[in-house]
Structure formats: C-alpha cells, structure tokens
C-alpha positions in Angstrom: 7.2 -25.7 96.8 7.4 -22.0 98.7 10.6 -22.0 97.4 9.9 -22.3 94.1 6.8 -20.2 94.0 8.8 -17.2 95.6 12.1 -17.7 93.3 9.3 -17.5 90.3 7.9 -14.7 91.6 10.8 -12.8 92.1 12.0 -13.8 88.6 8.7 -12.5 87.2 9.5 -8.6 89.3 12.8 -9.1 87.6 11.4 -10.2 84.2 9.1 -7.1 84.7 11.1 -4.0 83.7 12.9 -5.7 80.4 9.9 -6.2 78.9 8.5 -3.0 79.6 11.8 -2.1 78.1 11.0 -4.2 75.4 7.6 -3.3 75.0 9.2 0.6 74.7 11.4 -0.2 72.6 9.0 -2.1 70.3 6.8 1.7 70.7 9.6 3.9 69.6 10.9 1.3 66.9 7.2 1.2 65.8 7.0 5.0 65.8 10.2 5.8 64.7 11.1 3.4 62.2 9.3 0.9 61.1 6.0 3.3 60.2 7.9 5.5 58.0 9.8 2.6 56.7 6.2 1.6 55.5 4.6 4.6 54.2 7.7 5.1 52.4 7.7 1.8 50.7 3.7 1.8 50.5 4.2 5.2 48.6 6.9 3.7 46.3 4.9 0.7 45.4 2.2 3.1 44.9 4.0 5.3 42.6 5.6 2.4 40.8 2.4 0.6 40.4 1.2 4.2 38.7 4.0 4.1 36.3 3.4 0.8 34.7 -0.1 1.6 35.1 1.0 4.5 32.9 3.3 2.5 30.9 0.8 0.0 30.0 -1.5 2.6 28.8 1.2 4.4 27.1 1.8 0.9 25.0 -1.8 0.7 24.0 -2.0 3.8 22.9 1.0 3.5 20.6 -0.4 -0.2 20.1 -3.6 1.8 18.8 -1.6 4.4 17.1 0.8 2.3 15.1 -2.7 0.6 14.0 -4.6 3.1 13.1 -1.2 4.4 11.0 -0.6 0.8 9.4 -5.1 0.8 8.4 -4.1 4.8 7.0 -1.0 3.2 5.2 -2.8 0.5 3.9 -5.6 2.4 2.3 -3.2 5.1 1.1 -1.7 2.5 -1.1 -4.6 0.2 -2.0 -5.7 4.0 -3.5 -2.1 4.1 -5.5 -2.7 0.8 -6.4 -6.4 1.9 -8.1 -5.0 4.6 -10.0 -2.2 2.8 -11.1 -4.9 0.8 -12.6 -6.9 3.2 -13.9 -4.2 4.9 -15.5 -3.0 1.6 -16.9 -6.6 1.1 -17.8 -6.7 4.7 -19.3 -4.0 4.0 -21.2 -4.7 0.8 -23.0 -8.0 2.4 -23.8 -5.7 5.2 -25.8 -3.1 2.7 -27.3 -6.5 0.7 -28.4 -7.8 3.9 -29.9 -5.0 4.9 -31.1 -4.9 1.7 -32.9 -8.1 2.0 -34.3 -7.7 5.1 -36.2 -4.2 3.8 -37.8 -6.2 0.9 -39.1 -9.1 2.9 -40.4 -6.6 5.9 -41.6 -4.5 2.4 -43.0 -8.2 1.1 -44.8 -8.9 4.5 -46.1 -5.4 4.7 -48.0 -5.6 1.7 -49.1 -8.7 2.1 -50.4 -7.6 5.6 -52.1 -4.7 3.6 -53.2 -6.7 1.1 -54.9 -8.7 3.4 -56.4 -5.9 5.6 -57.7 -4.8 2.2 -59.1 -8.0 0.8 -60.6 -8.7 4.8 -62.8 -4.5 3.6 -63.7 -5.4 0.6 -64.7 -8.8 1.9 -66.6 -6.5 4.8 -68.4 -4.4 2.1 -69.1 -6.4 -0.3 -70.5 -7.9 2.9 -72.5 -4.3 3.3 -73.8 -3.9 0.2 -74.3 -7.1 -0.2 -76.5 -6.2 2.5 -78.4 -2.8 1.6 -79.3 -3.9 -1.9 -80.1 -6.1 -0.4 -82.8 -4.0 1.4 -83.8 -0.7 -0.8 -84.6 -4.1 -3.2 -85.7 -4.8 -0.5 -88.5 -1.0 0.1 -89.2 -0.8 -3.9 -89.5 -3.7 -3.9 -91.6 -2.7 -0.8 -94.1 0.6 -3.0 -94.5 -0.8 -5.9 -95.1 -3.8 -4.6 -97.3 -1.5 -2.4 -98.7 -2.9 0.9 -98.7 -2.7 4.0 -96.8 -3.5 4.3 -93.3 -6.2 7.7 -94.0 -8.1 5.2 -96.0 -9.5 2.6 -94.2 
C-alpha cells in the first residue's frame, strides 16, 4: 500500500503545475476574453432592449396619434354632415316659402281675375238688359204697329 500511496502522491506533484496552468489559463481567459465578451453582449442586450423599449413607445404614440386624428376626422365630418342638413333644411324652408307666395300671389289673381270677370259679367248682363228692351220695344212698335218714339 506504500506503493500506491507514493505513486499517488507523486501523481498529485505531477497533477500540480497543469492545473495551476489551468487555473491561469482560466485567469487570463476570464480577464481577457470572456469579461469583455460579456460587457459587450450585456451592453447590446441593453441597447437592444432600449430600442424596442423605444419602439414600443414609438407605436403607442402613433397608436394615440392615429386616434386622436381618426376622433378629429370624425367630428370634422359629423360637422359637414350638420350643415349639410341645415342647409338642406334651410332650403326646404325656402322652396316651402317660396311656395307659399306662388299660391297666395296664384289666390290673389285669381281672385282679381274673378272679379274682373264678375264687373264683365255685370256690364254684360247690363248690356244685355238693355238690348233685350230694346229689340222688346222694336218687337213691340212692329207688332203694335206704331213708331218706336212713341211708346
């Protein structure tokens, strides 16, 4: 058993300086590499977690833009579509107006008209009546057989 605890022990003095090597190596790869190596990537993440960060907040906005331009939109033409009416309304109100005075300038001609032609009428029935006398008295003179100044 001597044997074997001096052949371990000399394999552990043996063993000794590769993994101090090792252990250096691990230091300097540490140092030199790997560290950098990780700030560089932790910096990248960093920066690329800041641009969708950015990105994201960039979309909202728009997000919010694009809304607040569609409510802007939206009440620009429900005011177009109010005085569309209201000139549609404005001008029905006219036509309707309109309207009315043809009738009443319509029921005041009419009436003149009738008039005119009831005083016709009157004059003619006056006419009328007054020839009928007269071929009444001509008729009679005839008939009676005297002179029409006598009567």
């Amino acid at each position: 058993m001597g044997g074997t605890l001096s052949k371990l022990a000399d394999l552990f003095i043996s063993t000794v300086p590769t993994v101090i090597f090792v252990f250096l190596l691990y230091l300097i790869f540490n140092r030199v590499l790997y560290r950098p190596l990780a700030a560089v990537m932790k910096k990248r993440e960093e920066e690329t977690t800041g641009a969708m960060a950015r990105a994201r907040e960039q979309v909202a906005a728009s997000a919010e833009k694009a809304r607040r331009y569609e409510a802007t939109f939206q009440g620009a033409r429900q005011e177009v579509y109010r005085q569309r009416e209201a000139a549609r309304r404005s001008m029905l109100e006219d036509r309707q107006a309109a309207l009315e005075r043809a009738q009443q300038q319509s029921a005041a001609l009419i009436k003149e008209a009738q008039a005119g032609l009831a005083a016709e009428v009157a004059e003619s029935e006056k006419e009328l009546l007054a020839a009928c006398q007269s071929l009444g008295r001509q008729i009679a003179a005839r008939v009676l057989g005297t002179p029409l100044g006598e009567g």
